[in-house]
C-alpha positions as CSV (number, residue, x, y, z in Angstrom):
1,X,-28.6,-25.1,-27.4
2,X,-28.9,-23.9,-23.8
3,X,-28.4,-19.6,-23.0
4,X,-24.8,-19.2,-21.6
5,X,-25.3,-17.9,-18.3
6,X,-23.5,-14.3,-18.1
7,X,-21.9,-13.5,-14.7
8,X,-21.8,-9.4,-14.7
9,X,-20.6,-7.1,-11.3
10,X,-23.7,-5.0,-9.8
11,X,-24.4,-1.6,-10.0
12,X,-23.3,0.4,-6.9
13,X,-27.2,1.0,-6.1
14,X,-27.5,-2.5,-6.4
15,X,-25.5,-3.6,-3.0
16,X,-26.8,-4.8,0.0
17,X,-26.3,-1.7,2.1
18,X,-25.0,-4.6,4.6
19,X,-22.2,-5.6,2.9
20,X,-21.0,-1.6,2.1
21,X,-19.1,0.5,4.8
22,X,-20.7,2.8,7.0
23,X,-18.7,6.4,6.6
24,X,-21.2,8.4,8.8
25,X,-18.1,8.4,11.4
26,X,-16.5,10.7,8.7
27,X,-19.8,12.6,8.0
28,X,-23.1,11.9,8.0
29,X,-24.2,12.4,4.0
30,X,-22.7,14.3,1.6
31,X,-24.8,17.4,2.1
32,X,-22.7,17.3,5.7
33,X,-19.3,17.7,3.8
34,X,-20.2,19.8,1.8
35,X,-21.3,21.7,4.7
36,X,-17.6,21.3,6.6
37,X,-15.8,21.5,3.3
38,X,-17.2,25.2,3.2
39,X,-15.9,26.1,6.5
40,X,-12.4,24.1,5.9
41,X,-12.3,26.4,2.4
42,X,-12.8,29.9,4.3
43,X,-10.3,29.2,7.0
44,X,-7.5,29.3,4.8
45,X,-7.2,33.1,4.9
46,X,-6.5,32.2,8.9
47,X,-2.8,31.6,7.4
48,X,-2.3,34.9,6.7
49,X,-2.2,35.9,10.2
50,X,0.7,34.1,11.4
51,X,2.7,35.3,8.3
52,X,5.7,36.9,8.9
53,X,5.5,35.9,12.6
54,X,6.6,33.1,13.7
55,X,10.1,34.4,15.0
56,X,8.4,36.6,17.3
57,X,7.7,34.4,20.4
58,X,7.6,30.8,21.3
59,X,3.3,31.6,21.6
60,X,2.8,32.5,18.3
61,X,4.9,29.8,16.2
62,X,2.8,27.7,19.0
63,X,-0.7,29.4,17.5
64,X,0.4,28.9,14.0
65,X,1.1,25.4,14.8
66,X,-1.8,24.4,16.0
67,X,-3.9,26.1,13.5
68,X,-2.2,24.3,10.7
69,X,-2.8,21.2,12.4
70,X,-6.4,21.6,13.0
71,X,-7.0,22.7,9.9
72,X,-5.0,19.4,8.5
73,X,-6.9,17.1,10.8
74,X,-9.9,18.8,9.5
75,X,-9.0,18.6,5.5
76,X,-8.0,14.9,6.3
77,X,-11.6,13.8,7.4
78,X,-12.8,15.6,4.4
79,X,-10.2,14.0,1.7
80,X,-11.0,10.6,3.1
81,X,-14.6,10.5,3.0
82,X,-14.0,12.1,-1.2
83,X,-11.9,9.1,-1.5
84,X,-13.8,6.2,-0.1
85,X,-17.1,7.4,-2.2
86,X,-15.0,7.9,-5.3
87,X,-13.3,4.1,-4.5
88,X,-17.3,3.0,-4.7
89,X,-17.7,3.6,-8.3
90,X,-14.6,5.3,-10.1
91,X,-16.7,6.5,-12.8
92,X,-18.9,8.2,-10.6
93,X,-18.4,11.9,-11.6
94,X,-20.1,13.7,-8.4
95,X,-17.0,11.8,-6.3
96,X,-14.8,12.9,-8.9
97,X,-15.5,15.9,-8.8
98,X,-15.7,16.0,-4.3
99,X,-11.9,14.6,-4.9
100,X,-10.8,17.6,-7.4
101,X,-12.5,20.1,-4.9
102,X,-10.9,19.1,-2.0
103,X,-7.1,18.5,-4.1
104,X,-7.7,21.9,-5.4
105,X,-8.6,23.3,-1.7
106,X,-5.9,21.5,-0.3
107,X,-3.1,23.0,-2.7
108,X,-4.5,26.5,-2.3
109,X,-3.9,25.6,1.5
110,X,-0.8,24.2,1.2
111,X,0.4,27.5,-1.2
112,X,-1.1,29.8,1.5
113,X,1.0,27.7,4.7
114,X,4.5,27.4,2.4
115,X,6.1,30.3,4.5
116,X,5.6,28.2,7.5
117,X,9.0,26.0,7.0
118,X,10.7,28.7,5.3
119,X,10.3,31.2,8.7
120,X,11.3,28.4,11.2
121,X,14.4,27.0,9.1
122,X,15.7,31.3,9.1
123,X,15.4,31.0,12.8
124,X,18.8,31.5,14.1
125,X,20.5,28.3,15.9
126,X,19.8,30.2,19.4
127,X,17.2,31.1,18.8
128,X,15.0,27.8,17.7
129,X,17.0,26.2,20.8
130,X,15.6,28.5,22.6
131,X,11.9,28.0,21.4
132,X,12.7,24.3,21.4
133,X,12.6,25.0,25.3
134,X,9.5,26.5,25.9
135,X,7.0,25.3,27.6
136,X,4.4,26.7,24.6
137,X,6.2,24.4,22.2
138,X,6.8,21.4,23.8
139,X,3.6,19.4,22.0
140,X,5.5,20.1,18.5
141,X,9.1,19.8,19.7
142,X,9.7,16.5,17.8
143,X,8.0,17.9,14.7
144,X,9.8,20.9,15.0
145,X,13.0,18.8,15.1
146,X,12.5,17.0,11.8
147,X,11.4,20.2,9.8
148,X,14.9,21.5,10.9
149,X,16.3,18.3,9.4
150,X,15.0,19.5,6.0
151,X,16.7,22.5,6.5
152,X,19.0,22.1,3.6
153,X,16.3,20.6,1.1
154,X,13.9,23.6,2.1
155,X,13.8,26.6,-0.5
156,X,13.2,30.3,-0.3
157,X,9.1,31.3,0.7
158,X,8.9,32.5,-3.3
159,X,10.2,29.2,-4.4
160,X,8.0,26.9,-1.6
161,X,5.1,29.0,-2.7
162,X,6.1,28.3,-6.3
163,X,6.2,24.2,-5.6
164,X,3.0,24.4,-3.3
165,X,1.1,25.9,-6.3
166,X,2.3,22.7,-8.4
167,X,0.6,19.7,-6.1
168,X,-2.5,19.4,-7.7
169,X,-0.7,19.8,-11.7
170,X,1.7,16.8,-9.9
171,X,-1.0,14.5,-9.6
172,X,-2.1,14.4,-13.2
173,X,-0.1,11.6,-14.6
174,X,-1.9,9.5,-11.6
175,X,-5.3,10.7,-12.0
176,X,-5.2,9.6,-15.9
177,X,-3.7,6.4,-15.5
178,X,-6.2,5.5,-12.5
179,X,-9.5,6.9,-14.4
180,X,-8.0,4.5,-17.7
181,X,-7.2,1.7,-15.3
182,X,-10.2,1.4,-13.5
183,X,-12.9,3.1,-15.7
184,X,-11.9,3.4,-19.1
185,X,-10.8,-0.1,-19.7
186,X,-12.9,-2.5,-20.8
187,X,-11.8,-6.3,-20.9
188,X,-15.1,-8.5,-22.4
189,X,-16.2,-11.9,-20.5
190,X,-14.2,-14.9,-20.4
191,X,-15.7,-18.3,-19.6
192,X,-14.6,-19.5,-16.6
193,X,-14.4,-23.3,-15.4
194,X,-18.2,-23.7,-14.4
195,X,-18.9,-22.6,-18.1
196,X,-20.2,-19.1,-16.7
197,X,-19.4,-16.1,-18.6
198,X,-17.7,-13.8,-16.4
199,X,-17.0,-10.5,-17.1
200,X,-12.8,-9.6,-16.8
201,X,-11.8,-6.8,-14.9
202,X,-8.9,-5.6,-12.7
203,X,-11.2,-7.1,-9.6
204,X,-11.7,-10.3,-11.5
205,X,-8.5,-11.2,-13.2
206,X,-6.6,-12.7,-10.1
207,X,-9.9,-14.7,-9.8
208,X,-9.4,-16.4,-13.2
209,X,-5.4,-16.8,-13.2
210,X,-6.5,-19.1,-9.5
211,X,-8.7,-21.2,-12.1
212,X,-8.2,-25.1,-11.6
213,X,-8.3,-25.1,-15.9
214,X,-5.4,-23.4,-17.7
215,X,-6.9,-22.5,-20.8
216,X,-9.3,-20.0,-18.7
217,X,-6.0,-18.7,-16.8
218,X,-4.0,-18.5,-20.3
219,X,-7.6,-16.7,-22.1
220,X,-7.5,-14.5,-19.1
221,X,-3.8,-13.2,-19.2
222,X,-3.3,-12.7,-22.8
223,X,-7.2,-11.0,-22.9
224,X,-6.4,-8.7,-20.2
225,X,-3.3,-7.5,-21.5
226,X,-4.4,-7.1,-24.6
227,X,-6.3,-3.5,-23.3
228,X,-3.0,-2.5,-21.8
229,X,-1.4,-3.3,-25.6
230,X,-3.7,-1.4,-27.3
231,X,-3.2,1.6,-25.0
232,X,0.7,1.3,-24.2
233,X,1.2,4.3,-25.7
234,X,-0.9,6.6,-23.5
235,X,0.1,4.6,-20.7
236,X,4.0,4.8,-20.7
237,X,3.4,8.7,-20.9
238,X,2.0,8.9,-17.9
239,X,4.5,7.0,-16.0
240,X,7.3,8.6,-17.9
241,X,5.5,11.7,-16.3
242,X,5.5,10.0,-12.5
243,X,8.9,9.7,-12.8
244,X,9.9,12.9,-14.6
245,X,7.5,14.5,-11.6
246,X,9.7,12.9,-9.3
247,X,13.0,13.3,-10.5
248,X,11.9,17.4,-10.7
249,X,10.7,17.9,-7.1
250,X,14.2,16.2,-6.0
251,X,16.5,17.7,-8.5
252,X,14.2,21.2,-7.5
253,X,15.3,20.3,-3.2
254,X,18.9,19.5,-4.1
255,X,18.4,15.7,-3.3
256,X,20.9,13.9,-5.2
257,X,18.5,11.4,-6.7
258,X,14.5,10.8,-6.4
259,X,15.3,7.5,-4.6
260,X,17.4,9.8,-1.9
261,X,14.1,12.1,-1.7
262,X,12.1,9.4,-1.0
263,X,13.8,8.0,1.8
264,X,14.5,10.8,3.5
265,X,11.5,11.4,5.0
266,X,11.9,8.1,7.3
267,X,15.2,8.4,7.9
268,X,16.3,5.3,6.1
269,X,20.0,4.8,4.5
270,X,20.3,4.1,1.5
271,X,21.8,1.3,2.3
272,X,18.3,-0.5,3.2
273,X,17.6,-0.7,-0.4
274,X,20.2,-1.9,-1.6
275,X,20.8,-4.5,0.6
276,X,17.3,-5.7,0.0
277,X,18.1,-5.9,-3.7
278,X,21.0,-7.7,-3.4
279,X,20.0,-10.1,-0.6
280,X,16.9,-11.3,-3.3
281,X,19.6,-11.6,-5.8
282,X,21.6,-14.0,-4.0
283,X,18.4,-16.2,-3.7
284,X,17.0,-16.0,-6.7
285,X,18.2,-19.8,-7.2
286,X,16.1,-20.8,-4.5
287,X,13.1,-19.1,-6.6
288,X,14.1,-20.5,-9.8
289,X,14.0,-23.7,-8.2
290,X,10.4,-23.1,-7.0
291,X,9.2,-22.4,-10.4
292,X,10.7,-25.5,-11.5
293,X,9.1,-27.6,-8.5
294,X,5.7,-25.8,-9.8
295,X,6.0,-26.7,-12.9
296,X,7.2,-30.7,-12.2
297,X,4.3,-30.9,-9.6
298,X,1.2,-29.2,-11.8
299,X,2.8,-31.4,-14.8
300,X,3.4,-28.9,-17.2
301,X,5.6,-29.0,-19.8
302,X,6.5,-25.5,-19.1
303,X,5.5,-22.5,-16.9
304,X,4.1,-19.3,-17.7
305,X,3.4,-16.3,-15.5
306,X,-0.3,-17.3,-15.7
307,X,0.6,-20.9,-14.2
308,X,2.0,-19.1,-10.6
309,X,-1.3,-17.9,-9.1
310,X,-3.1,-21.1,-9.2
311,X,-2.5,-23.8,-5.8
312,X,-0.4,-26.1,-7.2
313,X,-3.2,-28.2,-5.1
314,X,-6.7,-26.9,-6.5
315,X,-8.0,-30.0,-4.9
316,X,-8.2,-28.6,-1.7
317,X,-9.4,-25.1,-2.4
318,X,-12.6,-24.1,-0.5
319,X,-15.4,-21.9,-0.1
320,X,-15.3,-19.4,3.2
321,X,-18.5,-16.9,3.7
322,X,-17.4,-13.8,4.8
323,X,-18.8,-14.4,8.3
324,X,-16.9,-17.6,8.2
325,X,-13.4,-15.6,7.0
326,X,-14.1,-13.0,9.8
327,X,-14.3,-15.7,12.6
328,X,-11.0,-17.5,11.7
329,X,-9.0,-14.3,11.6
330,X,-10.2,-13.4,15.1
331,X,-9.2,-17.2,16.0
332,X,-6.1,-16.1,14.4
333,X,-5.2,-13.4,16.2
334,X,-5.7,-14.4,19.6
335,X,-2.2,-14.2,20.3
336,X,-2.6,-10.4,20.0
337,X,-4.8,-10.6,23.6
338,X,-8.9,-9.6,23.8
339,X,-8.4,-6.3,23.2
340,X,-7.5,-6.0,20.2
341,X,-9.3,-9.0,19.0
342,X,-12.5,-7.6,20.3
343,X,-12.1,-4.0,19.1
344,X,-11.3,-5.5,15.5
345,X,-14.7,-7.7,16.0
346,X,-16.6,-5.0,16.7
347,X,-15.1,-3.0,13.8
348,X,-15.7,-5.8,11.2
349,X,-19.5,-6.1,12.6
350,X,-19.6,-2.3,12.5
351,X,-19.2,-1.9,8.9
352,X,-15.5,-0.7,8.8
353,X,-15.6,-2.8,5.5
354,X,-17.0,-2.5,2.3
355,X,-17.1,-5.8,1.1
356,X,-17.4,-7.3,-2.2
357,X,-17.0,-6.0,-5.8
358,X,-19.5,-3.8,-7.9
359,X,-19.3,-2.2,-11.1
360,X,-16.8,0.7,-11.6
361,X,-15.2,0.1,-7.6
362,X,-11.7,0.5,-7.2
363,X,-9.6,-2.6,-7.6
364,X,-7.6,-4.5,-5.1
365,X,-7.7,-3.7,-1.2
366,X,-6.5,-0.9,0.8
367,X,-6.9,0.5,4.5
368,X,-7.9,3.7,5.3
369,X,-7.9,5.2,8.2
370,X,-7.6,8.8,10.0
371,X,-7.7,10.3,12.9
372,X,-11.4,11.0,13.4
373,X,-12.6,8.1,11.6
374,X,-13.2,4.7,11.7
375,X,-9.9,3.3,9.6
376,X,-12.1,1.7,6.9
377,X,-11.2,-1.2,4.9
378,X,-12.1,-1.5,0.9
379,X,-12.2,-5.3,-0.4
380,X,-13.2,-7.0,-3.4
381,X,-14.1,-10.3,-1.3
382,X,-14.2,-13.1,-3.2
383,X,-15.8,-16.4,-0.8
384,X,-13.7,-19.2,-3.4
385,X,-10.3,-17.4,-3.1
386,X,-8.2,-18.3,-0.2
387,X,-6.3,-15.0,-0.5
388,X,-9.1,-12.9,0.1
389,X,-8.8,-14.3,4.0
390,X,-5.4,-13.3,3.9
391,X,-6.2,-9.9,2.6
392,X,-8.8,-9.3,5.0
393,X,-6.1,-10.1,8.0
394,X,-3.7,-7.5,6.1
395,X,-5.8,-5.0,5.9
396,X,-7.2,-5.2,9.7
397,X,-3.5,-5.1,10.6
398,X,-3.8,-1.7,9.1
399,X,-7.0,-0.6,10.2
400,X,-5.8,-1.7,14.0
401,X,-2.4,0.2,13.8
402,X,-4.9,3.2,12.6
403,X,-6.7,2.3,15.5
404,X,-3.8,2.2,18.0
405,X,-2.3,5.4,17.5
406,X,-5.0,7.7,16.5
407,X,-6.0,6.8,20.2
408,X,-2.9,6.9,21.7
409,X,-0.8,9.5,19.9
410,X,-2.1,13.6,19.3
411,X,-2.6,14.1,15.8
412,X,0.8,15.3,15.1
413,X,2.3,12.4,15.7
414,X,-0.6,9.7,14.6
415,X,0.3,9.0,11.3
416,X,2.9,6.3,11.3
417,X,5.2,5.8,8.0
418,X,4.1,3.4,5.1
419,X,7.6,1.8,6.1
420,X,6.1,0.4,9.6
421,X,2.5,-0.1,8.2
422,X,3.6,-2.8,5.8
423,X,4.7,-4.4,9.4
424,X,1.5,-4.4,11.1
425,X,-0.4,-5.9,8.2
426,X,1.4,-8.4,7.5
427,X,2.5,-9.5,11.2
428,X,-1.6,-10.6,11.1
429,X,-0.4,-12.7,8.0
430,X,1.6,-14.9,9.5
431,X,-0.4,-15.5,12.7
432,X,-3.0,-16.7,10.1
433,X,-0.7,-18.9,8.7
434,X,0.6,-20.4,12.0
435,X,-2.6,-21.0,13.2
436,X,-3.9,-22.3,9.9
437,X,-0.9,-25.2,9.7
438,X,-1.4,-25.9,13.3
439,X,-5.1,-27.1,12.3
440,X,-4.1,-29.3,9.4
441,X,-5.0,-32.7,9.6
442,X,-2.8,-34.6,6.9
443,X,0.3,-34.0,4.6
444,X,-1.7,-32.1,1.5
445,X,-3.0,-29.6,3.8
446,X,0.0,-28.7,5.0
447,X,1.2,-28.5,1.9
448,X,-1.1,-26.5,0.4
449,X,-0.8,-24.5,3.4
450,X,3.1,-24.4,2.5
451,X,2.4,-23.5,-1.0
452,X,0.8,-20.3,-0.1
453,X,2.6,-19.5,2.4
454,X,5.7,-19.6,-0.2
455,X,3.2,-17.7,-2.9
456,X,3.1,-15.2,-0.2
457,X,6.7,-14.7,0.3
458,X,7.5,-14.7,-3.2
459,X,4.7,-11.7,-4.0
460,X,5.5,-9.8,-1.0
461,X,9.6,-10.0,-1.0
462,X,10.7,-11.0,-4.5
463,X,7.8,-9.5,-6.8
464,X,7.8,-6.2,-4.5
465,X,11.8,-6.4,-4.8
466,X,11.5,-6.6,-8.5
467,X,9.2,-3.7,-8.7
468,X,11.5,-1.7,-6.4
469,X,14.3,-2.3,-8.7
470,X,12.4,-1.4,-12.0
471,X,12.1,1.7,-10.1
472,X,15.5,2.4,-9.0
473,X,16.3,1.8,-12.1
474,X,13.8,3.9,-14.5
475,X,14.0,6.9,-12.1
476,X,17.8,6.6,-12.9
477,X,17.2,6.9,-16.5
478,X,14.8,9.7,-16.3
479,X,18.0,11.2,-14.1
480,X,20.3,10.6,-16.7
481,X,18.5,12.1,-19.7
482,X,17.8,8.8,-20.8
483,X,14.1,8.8,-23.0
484,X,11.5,6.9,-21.0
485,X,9.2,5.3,-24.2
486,X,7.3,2.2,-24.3
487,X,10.3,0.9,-25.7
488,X,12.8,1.2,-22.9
489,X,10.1,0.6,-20.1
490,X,9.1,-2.8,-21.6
491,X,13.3,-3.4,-22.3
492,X,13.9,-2.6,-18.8
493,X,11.0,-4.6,-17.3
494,X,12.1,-7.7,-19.4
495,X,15.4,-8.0,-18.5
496,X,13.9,-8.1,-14.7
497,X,11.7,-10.6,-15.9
498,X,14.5,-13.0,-17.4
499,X,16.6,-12.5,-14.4
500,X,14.2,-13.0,-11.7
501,X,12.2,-16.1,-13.0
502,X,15.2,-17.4,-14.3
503,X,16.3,-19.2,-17.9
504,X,13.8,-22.2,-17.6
505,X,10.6,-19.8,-17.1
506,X,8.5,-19.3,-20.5
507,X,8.0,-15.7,-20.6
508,X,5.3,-14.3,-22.5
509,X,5.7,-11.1,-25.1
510,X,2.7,-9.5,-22.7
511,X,3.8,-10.0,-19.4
512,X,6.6,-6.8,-20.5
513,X,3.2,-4.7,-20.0
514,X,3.1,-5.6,-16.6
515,X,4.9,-2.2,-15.8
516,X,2.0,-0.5,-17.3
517,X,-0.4,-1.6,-15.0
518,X,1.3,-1.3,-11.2
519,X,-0.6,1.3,-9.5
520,X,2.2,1.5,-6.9
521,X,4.1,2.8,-9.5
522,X,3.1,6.1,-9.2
523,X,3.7,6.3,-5.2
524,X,7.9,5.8,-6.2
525,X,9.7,4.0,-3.9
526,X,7.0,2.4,-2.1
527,X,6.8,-1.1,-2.5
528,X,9.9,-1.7,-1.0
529,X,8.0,-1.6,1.9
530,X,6.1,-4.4,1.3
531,X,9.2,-6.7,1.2
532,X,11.3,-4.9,4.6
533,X,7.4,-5.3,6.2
534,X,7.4,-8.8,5.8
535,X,10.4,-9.2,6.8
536,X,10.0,-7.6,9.8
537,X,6.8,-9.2,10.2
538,X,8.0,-12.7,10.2
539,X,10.5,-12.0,12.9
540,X,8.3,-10.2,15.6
541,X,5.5,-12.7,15.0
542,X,8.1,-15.4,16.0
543,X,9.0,-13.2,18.4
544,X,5.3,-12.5,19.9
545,X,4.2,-16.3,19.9
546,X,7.5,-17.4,21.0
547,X,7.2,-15.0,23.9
548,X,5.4,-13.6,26.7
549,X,3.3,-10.8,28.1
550,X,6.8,-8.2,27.2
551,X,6.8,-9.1,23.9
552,X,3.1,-8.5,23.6
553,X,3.5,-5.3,25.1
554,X,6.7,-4.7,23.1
555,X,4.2,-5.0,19.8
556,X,1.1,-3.2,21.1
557,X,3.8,-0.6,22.1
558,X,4.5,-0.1,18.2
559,X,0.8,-0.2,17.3
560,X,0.3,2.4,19.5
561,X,3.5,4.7,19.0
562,X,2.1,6.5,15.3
563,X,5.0,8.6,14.1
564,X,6.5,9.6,17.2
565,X,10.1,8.1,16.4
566,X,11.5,7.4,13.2
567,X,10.7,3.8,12.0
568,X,13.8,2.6,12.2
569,X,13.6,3.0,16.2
570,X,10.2,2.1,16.6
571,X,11.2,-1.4,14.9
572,X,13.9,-1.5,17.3
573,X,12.3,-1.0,20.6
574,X,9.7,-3.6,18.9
575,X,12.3,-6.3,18.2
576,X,13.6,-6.1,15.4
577,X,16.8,-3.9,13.7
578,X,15.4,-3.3,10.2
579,X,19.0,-1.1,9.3
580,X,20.9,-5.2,9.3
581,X,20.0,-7.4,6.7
582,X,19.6,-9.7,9.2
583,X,15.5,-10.0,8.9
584,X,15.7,-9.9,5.3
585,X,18.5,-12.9,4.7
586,X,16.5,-14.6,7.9
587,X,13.2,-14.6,5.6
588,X,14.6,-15.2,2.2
589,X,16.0,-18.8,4.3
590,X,12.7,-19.7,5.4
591,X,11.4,-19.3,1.9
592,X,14.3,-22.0,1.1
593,X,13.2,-24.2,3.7
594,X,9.9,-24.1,3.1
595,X,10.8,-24.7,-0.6
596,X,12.1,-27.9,0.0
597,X,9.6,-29.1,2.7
598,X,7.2,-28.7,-0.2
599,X,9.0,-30.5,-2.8
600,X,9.3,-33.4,-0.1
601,X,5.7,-32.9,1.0
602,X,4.4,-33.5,-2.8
């Protein structure tokens, strides 16, 4: 009997240093950072100096501003380059160890600067108009505007200092899930379709749930969850602890809920969210009915969860080099004029990425960028997955807003809000699609086209809405006293499970371990994000190709605008009033129509 050929990930220091990203723009070897992080570590006693102060004259509050914000913009080159080398290899210790170094720096900083919003916020009324006015202060006026908007969820100095000492404690439950998600966990090998043993992992599994054969999909699901079984325990402590984490620093700033906290910041009602929620609600027919239209066209004689990942046409899946992905996104985003197509180019050629998986590397996908850096881009790029193309184009949107404002905006005012970001990534999305259909040649590439497109919408709008509402609603609890066990996460995540893939769905017993496994879950209140992005996305990328050189410029405009109005505005002066739930009901009916294009299609 022939060997069965084993398919294992490489070795970090087994990479073509080719397909790896090039951090040098952050430092030049790690014998440079630790060099800087030295000098970033004995400026913190520069602090001190301002303490006390800052009442004194519009100059000094100036100083102290500026010195926190170079020694931020400083501390932010440093924590990115930790993070990229520990996102290499997660179980390299060194990186670890650079990331607890810098978290522990970074709190020590951040307990030495808490008197800075306590002094401002004691400023009398007259007195910060006053300061507002000078000519000193005019480069932080807006961000002294917004720290007087947290004037009532801002605490004594003692009490700031108190919470500022807590940051790196807060990070715990993360840290342990993270090292026992990516580390710790090991899955075996599962034979794939080819008859190749490969091994399972959490940047292989959405590899094997695309597989044309379902018993490798059905082998892969019910292996995979099996670790997260085994270790449910362990696991819903430490999100019971994310949410207990959050529901303290809110109940500790007088927020009246974590979800209230959370949006703050951006300056979104309430209101968003919920309408969001409810707006997926009202559609979930048109969802159930996809399901069903999955199952009737794959012939099944019912659906599971591991079933909804595959094209429902494997046929006309193909192979695209990563050379060969990187050209048809430029292609793709022609619309967005030459230069931004060429500065991306030169980006991609330049090593902003770090390509394909290895052993022990972080899972998933993610942008990173900063103000001194090139925004780097982390994939796990698979050539036989067609979602890996659309990743790529996500991420660039991210690395290309990065690029935008960090060369546009001071660094103040840079950093745009996760709430825009999600638009800029997935804008790229759907000019990929667009320009993808326009190149079809027949009805089953348009449908398979369709089908992904629809995939898309439902993991980026419904799935993310779904996760948003598990969190709503397990932050709740944790408000209400209610116990937070592996019993009443997996109760909660079920009953979301029942109601948004409907009666007719065949759920299985694992899939309520889901919860245990969401990364995002531990950022609270993010994913929402993902859904208002898209929907934001689809209606300025209408807007762009439908348009001329002002809506171009309207776009760029937003790339280029950072943080320097709340997101809500910048969405507006884009196109585009995110506070209706106009964009949101306008994309749930194009999933509908695209629904039933499909079903007519096949």
């Amino acid at each position: 009997m022939a060997e069965t050929k084993i398919k294992k990930l490489p070795a970090r220091d087994e990479v073509n240093p080719a397909d790896t990203w090039d951090l040098s723009s952050l430092f030049a070897s790690d014998e440079a950072w630790e060099a800087a992080f030295g000098k970033w570590e004995g400026r913190i006693a520069g602090y001190q100096t301002f303490r006390g102060q800052l009442g004194n004259d519009p100059a000094t509050l100036a100083a102290c501003l500026k010195f926190d914000n170079d020694f931020d913009r400083a501390g932010e080159a440093l924590g990115s380059y930790a993070h990229l080398k520990a996102a290499e290899d997660q179980a390299n210790s060194r990186y670890q160890a650079m990331i607890a170094r810098y978290q522990n720096v970074a709190t020590r900083a951040s307990q030495a600067a808490s008197y800075i919003r306590p002094e401002i916020l004691a400023l009398s009324a007259a007195k910060m108009n006053g300061f507002l006015e000078a000519q000193e202060l005019q480069p932080y006026r807006l961000l002294l505007q917004r720290i007087l908007r947290f004037k009532k969820h801002t605490l004594g100095s003692k009490e700031e200092e108190l919470l500022a000492m807590q940051g790196e404690m807060a990070q715990t439950a993360s840290r342990v899930f993270r090292q026992l998600h990516d580390a710790d966990l090991k899955f075996g090998l599962v034979t794939d379709e080819r008859g190749e043993q490969v091994e399972l992992g959490n940047a292989t599994f959405l590899k094997l749930l695309q597989s044309p054969q379902r018993n490798v999909r059905s082998t892969a699901f019910h292996q995979y969850y099996e670790q997260f079984q085994a270790h449910e325990n362990t696991l819903a402590a430490t999100l019971s602890g994310a949410v207990q984490t959050d529901a303290y620093y809110a109940r500790a700033r007088g927020y009246d809920s974590a979800l209230a906290a959370a949006l703050f910041p951006d300056v979104v009602p309430q209101s968003v969210y919920e309408n969001l929620i409810q707006a997926v609600h009202r559609r979930l027919p048109a969802v159930h009915a996809y399901y069903d239209l999955r199952r009737r066209k794959m012939q099944l004689k019912d659906i599971h969860h591991y079933d909804t990942y595959v094209p429902i046409l494997t046929q006309l899946a193909a192979t695209r080099t990563w050379d060969e992905a990187v050209a048809l996104i430029l292609d793709a985003l022609r619309p967005l004029g030459s230069e931004y197509t060429s500065a991306l180019a030169s980006g991609l050629d330049g090593r902003w990425c770090d390509r394909y998986p290895n052993r022990g590397k972080q899972s998933g996908a993610f942008s990173s960028g900063s103000y001194d850096g090139n925004p780097y881009i982390l994939m796990n790029y698979k050539p036989e997955v067609l979602e890996d193309v659309f990743t790529l184009a996500h991420e660039a949107g991210h690395s290309m807003h990065s690029y935008y404002s960090a060369r546009t905006q001071p660094y103040q005012y840079y950093n745009y809000t996760i709430f825009v970001a999600e638009v800029a990534s997935t804008f790229n999305e759907q000019l990929l699609f667009q320009h993808l259909l326009k190149r079809v040649s027949d009805d089953q590439q348009r449908a398979y086209l369709i089908n992904r497109e629809i995939d898309s919408i439902r993991a980026t709008i419904v799935r993310q809405t779904m996760f948003a509402e598990f969190e709503k609603l397990t932050h709740a609890m944790a408000e209400a006293g209610q116990p937070l066990t592996v019993q009443t996460f997996k109760e909660v995540y079920r009953k979301l499970l029942e109601q948004y893939f409907g009666p007719e769905f065949a759920l299985d017993d694992d899939l309520s371990l889901e919860c245990f496994r969401i990364p995002h879950f531990y950022r609270a209140f993010y994913v929402y994000k993902y859904a208002t992005g898209l929907s934001a996305a689809i209606a300025l990328s209408r807007r762009v190709l439908a348009g001329g050189a002002g809506e171009l410029n309207d776009y760029l405009s937003f790339l280029k605008a950072g943080c320097s109005k709340d997101p809500l505005d910048l969405l507006r002066d884009a196109g585009v009033d995110m506070a209706s739930p106009e964009p949101v009901e306008t994309a749930l009916a194009h999933f509908e129509q695209l629904v039933a294009e499909l079903d007519q299609l096949l």
